[in-house]
Each structure stands twice: as C-alpha cells, then as structure tokens.
BATORLO-865043 format. One record per residue (C-alpha): x, y, z; residue in three letters. Coordinates in steps of 0.05 Angstrom, whole numbers, plus 5000, padded with zeros to 4 digits. Layout:
BEGIN
(r (X,Y,Z),'ALA')
...
This chain:
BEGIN
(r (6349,1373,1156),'UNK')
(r (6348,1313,1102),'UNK')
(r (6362,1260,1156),'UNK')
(r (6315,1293,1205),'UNK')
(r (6260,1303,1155),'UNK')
(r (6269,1225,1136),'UNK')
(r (6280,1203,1212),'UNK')
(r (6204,1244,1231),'UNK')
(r (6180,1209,1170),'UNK')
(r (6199,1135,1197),'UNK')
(r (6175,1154,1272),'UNK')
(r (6107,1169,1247),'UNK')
(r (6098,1112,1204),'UNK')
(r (6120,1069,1256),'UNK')
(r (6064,1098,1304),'UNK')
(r (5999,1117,1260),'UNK')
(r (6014,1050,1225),'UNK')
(r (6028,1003,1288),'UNK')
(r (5982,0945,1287),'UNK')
(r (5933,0944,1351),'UNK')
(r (5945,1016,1373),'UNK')
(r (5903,1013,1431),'UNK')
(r (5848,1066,1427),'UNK')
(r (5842,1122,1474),'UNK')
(r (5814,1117,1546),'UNK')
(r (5832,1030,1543),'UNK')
(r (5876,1002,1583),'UNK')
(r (5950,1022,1552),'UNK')
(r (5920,1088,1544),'UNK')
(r (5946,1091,1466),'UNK')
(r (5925,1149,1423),'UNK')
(r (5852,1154,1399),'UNK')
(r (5843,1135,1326),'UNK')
(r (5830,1207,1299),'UNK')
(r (5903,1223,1337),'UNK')
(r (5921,1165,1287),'UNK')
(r (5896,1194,1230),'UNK')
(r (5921,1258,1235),'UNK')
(r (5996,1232,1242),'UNK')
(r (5983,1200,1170),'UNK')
(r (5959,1259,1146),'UNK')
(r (6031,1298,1172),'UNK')
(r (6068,1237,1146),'UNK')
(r (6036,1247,1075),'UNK')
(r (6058,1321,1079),'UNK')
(r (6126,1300,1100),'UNK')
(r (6138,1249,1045),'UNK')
(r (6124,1307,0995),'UNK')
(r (6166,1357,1031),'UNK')
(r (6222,1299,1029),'UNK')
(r (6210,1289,0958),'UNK')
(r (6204,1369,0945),'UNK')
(r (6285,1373,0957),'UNK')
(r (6315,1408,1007),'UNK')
(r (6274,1456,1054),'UNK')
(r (6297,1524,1052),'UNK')
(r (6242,1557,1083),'UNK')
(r (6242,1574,1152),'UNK')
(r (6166,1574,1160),'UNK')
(r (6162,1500,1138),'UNK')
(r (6222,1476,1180),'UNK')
(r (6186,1508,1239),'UNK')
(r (6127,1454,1209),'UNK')
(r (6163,1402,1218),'UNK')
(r (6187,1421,1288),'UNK')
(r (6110,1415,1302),'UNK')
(r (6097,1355,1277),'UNK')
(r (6154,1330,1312),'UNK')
(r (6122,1350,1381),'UNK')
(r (6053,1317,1358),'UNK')
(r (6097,1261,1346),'UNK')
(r (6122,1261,1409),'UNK')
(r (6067,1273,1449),'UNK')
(r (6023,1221,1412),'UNK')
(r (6070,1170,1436),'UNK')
(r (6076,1194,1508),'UNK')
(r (6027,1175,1557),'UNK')
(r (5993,1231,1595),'UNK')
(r (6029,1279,1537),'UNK')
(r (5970,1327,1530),'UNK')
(r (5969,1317,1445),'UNK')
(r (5906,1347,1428),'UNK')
(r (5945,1412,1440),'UNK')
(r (5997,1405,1404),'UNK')
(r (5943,1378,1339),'UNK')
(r (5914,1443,1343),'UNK')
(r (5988,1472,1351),'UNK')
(r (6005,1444,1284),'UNK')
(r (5949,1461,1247),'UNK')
(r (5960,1527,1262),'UNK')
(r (6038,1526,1243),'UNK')
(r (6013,1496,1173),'UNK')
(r (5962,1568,1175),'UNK')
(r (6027,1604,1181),'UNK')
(r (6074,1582,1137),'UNK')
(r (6030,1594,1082),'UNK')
(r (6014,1564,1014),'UNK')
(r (5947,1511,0989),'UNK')
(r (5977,1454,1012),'UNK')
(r (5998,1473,1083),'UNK')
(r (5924,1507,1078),'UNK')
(r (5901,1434,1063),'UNK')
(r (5936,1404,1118),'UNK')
(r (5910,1451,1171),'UNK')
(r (5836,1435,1145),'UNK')
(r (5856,1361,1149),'UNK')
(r (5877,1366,1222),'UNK')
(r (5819,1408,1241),'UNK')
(r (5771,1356,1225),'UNK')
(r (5805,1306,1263),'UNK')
(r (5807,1354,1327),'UNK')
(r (5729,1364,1314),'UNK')
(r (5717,1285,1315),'UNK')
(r (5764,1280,1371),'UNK')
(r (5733,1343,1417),'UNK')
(r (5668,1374,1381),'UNK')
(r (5657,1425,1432),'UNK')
(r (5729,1445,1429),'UNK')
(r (5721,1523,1404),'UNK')
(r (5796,1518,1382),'UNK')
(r (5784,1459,1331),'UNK')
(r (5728,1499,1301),'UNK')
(r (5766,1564,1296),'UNK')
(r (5826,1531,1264),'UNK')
(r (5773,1491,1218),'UNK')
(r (5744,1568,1203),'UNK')
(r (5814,1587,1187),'UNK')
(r (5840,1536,1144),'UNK')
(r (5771,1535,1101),'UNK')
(r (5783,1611,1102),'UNK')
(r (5856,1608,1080),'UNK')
(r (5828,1561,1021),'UNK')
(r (5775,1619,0985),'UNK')
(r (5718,1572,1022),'UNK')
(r (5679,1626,1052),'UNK')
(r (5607,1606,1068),'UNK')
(r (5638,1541,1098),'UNK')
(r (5681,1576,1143),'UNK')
(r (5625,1625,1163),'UNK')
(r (5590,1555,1188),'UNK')
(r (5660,1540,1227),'UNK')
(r (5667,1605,1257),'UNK')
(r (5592,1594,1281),'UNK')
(r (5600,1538,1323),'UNK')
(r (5665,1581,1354),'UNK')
(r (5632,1629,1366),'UNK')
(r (5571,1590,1392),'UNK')
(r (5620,1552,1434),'UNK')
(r (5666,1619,1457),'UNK')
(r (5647,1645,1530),'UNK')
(r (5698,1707,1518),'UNK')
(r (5662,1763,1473),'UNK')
(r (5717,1799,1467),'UNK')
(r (5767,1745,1443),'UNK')
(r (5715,1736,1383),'UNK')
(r (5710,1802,1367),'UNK')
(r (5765,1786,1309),'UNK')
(r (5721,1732,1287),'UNK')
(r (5655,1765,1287),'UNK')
(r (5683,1824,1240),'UNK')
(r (5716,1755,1193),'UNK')
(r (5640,1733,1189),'UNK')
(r (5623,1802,1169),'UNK')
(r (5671,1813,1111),'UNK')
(r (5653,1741,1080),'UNK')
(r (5583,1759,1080),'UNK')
(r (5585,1825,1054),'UNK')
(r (5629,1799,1007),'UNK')
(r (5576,1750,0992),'UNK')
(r (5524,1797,0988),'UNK')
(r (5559,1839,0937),'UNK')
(r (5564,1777,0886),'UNK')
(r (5480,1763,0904),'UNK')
(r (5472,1843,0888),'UNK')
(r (5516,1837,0832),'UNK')
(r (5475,1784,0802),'UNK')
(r (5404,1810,0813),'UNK')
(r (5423,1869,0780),'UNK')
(r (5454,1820,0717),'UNK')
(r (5374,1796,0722),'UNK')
(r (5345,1861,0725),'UNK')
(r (5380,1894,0667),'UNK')
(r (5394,1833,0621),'UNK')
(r (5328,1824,0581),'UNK')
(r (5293,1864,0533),'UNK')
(r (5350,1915,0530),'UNK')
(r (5369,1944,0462),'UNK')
(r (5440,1961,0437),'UNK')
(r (5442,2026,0407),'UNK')
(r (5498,1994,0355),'UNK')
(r (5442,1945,0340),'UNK')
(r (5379,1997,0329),'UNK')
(r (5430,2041,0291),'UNK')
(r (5443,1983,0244),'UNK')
(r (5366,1965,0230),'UNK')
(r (5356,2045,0211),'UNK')
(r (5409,2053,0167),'UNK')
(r (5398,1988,0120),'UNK')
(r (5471,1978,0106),'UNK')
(r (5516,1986,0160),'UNK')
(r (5564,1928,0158),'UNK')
(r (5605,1956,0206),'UNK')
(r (5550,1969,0250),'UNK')
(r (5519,1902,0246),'UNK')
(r (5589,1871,0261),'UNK')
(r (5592,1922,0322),'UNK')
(r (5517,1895,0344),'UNK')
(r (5538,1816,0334),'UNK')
(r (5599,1827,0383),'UNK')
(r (5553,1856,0432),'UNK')
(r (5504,1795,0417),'UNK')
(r (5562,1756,0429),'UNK')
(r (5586,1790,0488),'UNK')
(r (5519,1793,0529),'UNK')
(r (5522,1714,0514),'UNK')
(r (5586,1700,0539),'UNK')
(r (5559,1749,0597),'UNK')
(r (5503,1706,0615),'UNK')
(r (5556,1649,0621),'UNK')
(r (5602,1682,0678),'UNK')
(r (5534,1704,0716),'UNK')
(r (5515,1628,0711),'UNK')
(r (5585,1612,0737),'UNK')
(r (5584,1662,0793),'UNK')
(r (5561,1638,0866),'UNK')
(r (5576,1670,0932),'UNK')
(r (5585,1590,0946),'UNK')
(r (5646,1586,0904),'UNK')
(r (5719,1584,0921),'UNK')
(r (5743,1654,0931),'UNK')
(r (5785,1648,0864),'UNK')
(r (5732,1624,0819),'UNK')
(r (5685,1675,0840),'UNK')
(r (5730,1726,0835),'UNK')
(r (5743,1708,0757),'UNK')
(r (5674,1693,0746),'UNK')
(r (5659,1762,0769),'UNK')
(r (5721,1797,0727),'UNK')
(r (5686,1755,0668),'UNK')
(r (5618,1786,0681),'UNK')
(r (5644,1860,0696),'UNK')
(r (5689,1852,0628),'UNK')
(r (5635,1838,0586),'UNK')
(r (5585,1874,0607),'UNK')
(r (5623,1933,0598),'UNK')
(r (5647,1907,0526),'UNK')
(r (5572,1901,0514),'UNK')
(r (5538,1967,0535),'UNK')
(r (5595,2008,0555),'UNK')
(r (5627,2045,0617),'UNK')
(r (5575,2102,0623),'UNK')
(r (5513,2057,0631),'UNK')
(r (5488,2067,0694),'UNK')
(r (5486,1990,0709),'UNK')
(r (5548,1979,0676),'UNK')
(r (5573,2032,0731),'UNK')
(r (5539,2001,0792),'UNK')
(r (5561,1933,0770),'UNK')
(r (5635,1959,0771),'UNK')
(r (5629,1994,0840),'UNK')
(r (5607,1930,0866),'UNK')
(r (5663,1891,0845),'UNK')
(r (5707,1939,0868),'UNK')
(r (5679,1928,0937),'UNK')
(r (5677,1854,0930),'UNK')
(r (5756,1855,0916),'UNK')
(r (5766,1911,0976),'UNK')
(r (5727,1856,1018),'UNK')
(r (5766,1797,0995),'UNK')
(r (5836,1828,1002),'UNK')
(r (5828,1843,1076),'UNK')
(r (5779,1860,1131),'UNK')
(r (5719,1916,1145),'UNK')
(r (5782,1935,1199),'UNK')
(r (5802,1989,1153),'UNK')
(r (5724,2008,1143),'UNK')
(r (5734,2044,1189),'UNK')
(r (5788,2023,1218),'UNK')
(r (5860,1999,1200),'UNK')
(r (5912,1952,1214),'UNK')
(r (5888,1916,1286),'UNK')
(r (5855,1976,1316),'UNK')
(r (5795,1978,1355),'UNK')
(r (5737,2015,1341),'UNK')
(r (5709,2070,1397),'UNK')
(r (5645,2101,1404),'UNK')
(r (5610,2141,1453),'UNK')
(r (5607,2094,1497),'UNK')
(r (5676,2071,1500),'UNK')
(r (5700,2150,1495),'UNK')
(r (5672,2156,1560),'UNK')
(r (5702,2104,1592),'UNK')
(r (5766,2112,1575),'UNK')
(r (5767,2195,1596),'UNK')
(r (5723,2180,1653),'UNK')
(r (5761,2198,1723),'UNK')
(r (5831,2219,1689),'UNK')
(r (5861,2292,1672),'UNK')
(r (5868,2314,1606),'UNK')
(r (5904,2366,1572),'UNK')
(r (5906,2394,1504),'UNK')
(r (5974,2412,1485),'UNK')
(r (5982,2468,1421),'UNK')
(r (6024,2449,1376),'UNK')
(r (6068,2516,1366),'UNK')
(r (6145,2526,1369),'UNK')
(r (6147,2557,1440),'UNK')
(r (6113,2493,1469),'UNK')
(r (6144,2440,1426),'UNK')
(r (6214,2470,1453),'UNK')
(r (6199,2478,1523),'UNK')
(r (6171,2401,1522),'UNK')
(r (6227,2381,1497),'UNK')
(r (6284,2418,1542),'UNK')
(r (6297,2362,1594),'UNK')
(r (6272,2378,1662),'UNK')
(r (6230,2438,1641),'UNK')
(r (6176,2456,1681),'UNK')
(r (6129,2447,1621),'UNK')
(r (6152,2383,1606),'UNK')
(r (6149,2359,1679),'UNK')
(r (6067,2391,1675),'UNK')
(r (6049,2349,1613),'UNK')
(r (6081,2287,1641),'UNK')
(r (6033,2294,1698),'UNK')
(r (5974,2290,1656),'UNK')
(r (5930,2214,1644),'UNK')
(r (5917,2243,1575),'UNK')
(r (5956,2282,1528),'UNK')
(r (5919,2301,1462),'UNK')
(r (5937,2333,1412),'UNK')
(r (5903,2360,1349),'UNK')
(r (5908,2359,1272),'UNK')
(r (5985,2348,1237),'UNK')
(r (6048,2369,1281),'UNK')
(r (6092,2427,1249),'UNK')
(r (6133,2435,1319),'UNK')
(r (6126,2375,1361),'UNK')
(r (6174,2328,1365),'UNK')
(r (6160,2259,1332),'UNK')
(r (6158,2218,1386),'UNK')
(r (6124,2268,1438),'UNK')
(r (6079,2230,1474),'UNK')
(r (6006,2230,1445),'UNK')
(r (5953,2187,1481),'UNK')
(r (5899,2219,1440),'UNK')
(r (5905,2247,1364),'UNK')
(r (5846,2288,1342),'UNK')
(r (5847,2316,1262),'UNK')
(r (5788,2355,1229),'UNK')
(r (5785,2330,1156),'UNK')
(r (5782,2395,1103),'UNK')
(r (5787,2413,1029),'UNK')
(r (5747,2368,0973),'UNK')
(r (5796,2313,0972),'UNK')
(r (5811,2300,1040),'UNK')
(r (5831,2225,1031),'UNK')
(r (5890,2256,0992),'UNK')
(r (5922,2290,1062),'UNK')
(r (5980,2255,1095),'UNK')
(r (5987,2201,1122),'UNK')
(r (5970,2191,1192),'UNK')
(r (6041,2155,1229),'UNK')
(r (6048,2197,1296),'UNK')
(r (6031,2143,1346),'UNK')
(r (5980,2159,1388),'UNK')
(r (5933,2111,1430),'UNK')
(r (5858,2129,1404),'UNK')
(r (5858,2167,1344),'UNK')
(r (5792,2218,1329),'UNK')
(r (5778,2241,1262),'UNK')
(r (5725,2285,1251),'UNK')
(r (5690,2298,1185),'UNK')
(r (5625,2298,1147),'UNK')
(r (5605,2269,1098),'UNK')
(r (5606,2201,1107),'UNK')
(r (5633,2170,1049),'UNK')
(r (5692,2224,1049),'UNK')
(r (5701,2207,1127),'UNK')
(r (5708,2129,1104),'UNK')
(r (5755,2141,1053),'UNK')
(r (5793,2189,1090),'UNK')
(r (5815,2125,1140),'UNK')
(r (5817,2069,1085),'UNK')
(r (5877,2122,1052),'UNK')
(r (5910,2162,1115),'UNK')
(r (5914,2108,1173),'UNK')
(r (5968,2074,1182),'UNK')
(r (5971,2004,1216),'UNK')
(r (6003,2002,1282),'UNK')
(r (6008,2073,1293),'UNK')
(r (5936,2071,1329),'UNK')
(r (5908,2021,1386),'UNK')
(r (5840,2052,1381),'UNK')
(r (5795,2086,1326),'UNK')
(r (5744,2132,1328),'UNK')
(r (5675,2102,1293),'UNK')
(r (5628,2138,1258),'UNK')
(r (5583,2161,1320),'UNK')
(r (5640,2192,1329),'UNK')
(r (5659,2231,1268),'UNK')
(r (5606,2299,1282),'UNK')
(r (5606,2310,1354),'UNK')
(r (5585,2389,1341),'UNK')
(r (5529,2378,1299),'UNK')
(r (5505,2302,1312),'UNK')
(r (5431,2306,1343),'UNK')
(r (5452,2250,1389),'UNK')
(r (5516,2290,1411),'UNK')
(r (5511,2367,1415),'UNK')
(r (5461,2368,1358),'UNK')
(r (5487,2441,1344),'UNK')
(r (5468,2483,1272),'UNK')
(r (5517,2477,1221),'UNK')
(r (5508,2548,1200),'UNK')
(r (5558,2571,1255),'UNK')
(r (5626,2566,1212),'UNK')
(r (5680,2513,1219),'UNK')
(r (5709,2496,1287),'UNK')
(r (5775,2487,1308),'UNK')
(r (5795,2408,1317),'UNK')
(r (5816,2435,1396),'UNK')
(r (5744,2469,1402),'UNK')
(r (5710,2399,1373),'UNK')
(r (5754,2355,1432),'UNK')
(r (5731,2412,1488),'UNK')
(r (5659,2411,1467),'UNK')
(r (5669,2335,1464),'UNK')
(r (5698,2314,1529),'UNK')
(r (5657,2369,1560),'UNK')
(r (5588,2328,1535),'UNK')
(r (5621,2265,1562),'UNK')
(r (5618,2307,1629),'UNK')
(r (5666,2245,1649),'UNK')
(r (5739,2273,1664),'UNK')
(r (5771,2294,1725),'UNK')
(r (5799,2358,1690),'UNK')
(r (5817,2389,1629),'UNK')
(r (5872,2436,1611),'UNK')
(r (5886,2477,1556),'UNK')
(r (5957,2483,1550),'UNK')
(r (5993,2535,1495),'UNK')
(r (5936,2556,1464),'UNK')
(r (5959,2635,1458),'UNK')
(r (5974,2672,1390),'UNK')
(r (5979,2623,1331),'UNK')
(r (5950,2568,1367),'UNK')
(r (5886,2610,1392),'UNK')
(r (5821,2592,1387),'UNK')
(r (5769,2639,1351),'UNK')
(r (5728,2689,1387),'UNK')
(r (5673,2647,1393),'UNK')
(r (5707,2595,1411),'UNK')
(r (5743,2637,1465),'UNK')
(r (5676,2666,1492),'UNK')
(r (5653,2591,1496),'UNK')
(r (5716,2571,1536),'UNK')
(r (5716,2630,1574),'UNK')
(r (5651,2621,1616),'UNK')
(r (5673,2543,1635),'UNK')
(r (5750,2567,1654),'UNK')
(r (5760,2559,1730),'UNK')
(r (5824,2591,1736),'UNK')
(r (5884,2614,1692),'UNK')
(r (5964,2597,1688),'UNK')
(r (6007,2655,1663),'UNK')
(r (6070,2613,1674),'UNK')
(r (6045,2550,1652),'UNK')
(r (6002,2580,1592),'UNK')
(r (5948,2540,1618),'UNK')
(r (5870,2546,1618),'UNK')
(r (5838,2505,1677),'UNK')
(r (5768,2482,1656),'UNK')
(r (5745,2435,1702),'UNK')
C-alpha cells in the first residue's frame, strides 16, 4: 500500500498542479478549477496518511481507492467526476474520525461551487458539518437539500436530523433562560445561616464556595451557545449543571429541571428522535398509515398457546398451511409457545405494571410493531428501553398508543377494566373498517378472551371453525 499510497500521491500532484489546466466547458475539456481544488485537498490528506505510517485500517484504504477513482476520472474526458467528488466525500463520512470529517466538508464546498443546485453536495455538506459537532450550520445545509429534494420520502431521514439539532438547541436556549430566571437575588441558606449565627466559620466558608460556585456558574452559562461545536457545548453545559448543583444542591427545583434538561440534550446529541418513539431505522405509523397497510388484505390473530404453536410448527399441518394463507399474521404480547422465528407481520403488546420500561426486550421480528399504553411518558420510555433495532420495519406512534379510549379512535370510558392486547387489535382493525377479513385463530381456554370481550366478538362473528379453531369476523 506504501508504493500505491506514494504513486496516488504523485498522479495528483501532477494533475491539480499542471500548469494551464484548461478549465471546464473550453476547448480540451480539462477539469473545472473547483475539480482542481478538491484533488489538492485529497493530495494534502494523502501526504499525511503517507507520513502517518502504514495504513492498517480498512476504512481508510477504501479512501484512498476513492480518491483514486476521482483521480481517474478527473483526468478522463467525458469521465462523469462530479460523481465520484461526492463519492469520496462520502467514503471520508465513513471511515470516521475529525480529519476525514474535515475532508468531506472540504469536498462539499467545492461540489457546491461546482453544482449549487446539486441536493447531493448540500447533503454531504450537512453531513460532514454534522459529523464535526457544527449543528446550526448543518441545519442551513440540510435546508437547501431539502429545498432542492423533489422526493419527500428520501428526506424523511433528514427532516427528523433537523429535528434533533434543534431540539437539542432548544434545550441549551431553555437551559439558559432558566440560568437567567433563577440566578439573581437568590439567597443560600449556608449564607443566611451564617449572618444569624455571628460565628460560623464553617458556615461562612460553606457560603464563600457557593459565592464562588455561582461565579464560576455564570462563566459556563456565558460560554454556552446552541451555536457552538457540539463538544464545547456539551462541556459548557456539564460546567453549568456541576455547579449549579455544587451551589444550591440536587433537590432545588431548578437545580432539578436544569439536570432533566441536560439529560435530554445528551439523549439528543448521542442519536436521533428515531428512538422517541421509535428505534433503530424504523418508521413511524399512524392512523393513517395503519389503514393502508391492512386495507384489502386478510388478517388473522394467532394465540399464542402450546396446542397452536405445535400444530404451526408440524410441517404440512393443516394449521400451518391456514396461517400461511393469511396477508397478515399478528400476534400479541411476549411468546411463551411460539417458535422464534414463526412468522409475525404484526406484533401487538399491552404495556402493564408501574415500571413497564423494565419488561423485556422486544427481538421477535415482526414487520409493524403496536404497543399500546397510557401514559405517555411511560409509553415513550417503554420504546427508548424495550425496542430493539432491526427487529421492527415499522412503529406504532403515539396516535396510536390508546385505540380503546382515544376520543379520535373509539373514544371508549376507561372505567370498563383492562382489555386484552387481542381485544385492543379487533376493536382496532374493526374501526379501520379497512381489511378484507379477520380471523381469530386459537383463541379457546388459556388464550380466551373475557366475557365481555367474547359478547363483543360474538355479535360481529360470521361463522365458526371447529377444526381450524377459528372465529370468522368479517
């Protein structure tokens, strides 16, 4: 890789640095100037790769394979190089690290002077500034993509970035209003304990450290700015937290509100609103998208008991060849007797107990994932702690999470008891009004549902299975 490296080095010198380089669209059809530039910039990051030693990292050899193409194709006429600019900025994205980061901001902003209205310049712009803690300016970046982006649901992963740096934002503006709010004309008890006793050294040493404290306080609120490198303003803020706690202590209301919001900022900076609430690449679903995705197909509800689990898993049992035949399996709550990988197009779980965020985790694949719950911060946390990325495509959001007793749903009392998680999909899908049919299939001893729920099911059933243990609703 040592002669390589050095051979990429000389072959870009020799073509960002040739004299009279004819620019782009002249006769000679040479590469345009901010091509040019950006080939100096990869031979700077070469020559300290080169003089790093020798390259043991696969992400950076797969660098330099990039560069080498942008080599190539800025010395091949017709070669389409703008592509493979934007190609190697996004290879320095991935192989991580502030310098690579530096390098992919370097080669955005020549493929913004070379094609402004190019939406993947300004996304790999909004990236790199991204990748580098500079969050307001790659708000501005992601912008003009998104100003610039015809596909709304290729930005969808963008518009939720946008959202996270601003609410981290806003947390650091909240943060320091309520610094303003509380800072002046407060008291320290140490302090008014010291003036009434006359002689409390001890006391008086206990007030001057607070003194001191709230001083040093009112220097890391001065230093802390939304506008500031994520880093900085992450210190700044673990400055301000630190002493004001040192100054009035952990049960001061302020104090406490202060904490929970840099707790927040931290969750906002150390990944996405995806796991609020959603997870690991998931998309959310509402009512909306509930309905199209039910709408025309057959659905069946298979109980989770050891009869059924065995019979679906017998090859070539007549059960199994029934559930096959369905658009949409679901299935409800955790699986005692169902085979791991039975297939589950739709998981539905009713969250219980005080602590609900404490339950397992949440690994059965399935394709759209439900979970209902109430309340709302207990439903949030409940995701942030038991989904698991990958194991879901879609997520249920919060219109979602109270179908029974959501006045834009079924609006029902809440004095009625708890429901079963199979009686909350029934009552569900039957509001949508949009599937072909659904089946109930197992639901007999264990797995019943409760009289009421029974009577409910029982006027909507349109015929009965013996042999299949199925209930025919639509």
């Amino acid at each position: 890789m040592g002669q390589t490296l050095t051979g990429l080095l000389t072959s870009v010198r020799a073509i960002a640095g040739r004299p009279g380089t004819p620019a782009q669209g002249r006769p000679g059809g040479g590469p345009d100037q901010a091509l040019l530039a950006a080939l100096r910039i990869c031979g700077d990051h070469l020559s300290a790769l080169a003089a790093a030693g020798p390259l043991t990292d696969a992400r950076r050899t797969r660098l330099i394979a990039s560069i080498g193409t942008l080599t190539t194709a800025c010395s091949t006429p017709g070669a389409d190089a703008f592509d493979a600019l934007l190609r190697t900025g996004q290879q320095a994205l991935d192989s991580g690290g502030e310098a690579e980061a530096r390098l992919a901001l370097a080669l955005a902003d020549e493929a913004t002077a070379l094609r402004a209205r190019s939406k993947g310049a300004w996304r790999l712009r909004g990236n790199a500034l991204d990748a580098l803690g500079r969050g307001e300016e790659a708000i501005t970046a992601y912008e003009r993509h998104l100003a610039l982006q015809q596909n709304t649901a290729a930005s969808r992963d963008v518009e939720r970035r946008i959202a996270t740096l601003r609410a981290a934002g806003d947390r650091i503006d909240e943060a320091l209003t309520l610094f303003r709010e509380t800072a002046g004309g407060r008291t320290d008890a140490s302090g008014a304990g010291t003036e009434a006793s006359g002689a409390g050294t001890d006391a008086s040493r206990a007030g001057a450290a607070a003194s001191g404290a709230g001083t040093e306080a009112s220097g890391a609120a001065a230093r802390l700015s939304r506008h500031l490198p994520a880093a900085e303003a992450r210190a700044a803020f673990t400055d301000l937290v630190r002493l004001r706690t040192a100054e009035h202590g952990a049960g001061d209301p302020a104090v406490r509100r202060l904490a929970a919001l840099y707790a927040e900022h931290r969750r906002l900076s150390d990944r996405d609103p995806v796991a609020d609430p959603l997870l690991g690449g998931a998309e959310p679903i509402g009512v909306t998208g509930l309905r199209r995705l039910v709408a025309g197909r057959t659905v069946c509800l298979v109980a989770d008991t050891p009869r059924t689990a065995e019979q679906e898993q017998r090859s070539g049992s007549p059960l199994a060849a029934l559930i096959e035949g369905y658009d949409l399996v679901v299935r409800c709550d955790e699986a005692r007797h169902t085979a791991p990988a039975a297939r589950t197009d739709l998981h539905a779980c009713t969250l219980r107990g005080g602590t609900p965020w404490k339950g397992p985790r949440w690994d059965r694949r399935a394709g759209t994932r439900l979970v209902f719950g109430d309340p709302l911060p207990h439903w949030r946390l409940a995701l942030r702690s038991r989904l698991v990325p990958g194991a879901q495509d879609r997520v249920g959001d919060a219109t979602l999470r109270r179908p029974l007793h959501d006045p834009a749903l079924l609006g029902e009392e809440a004095g009625a008891g708890p429901a079963s998680t199979a009686y909350t999909v029934l009552r569900l899908l039957d509001f949508l009004g949009t599937p072909a049919r659904v089946d109930l299939i197992g639901f007999e001893g264990p797995a019943a549902l409760s009289p009421r729920e029974r009577e409910w099911v029982g006027t909507r059933t349109a015929n009965t299975d013996d042999t299949a243990v199925r209930i025919a609703l639509r």
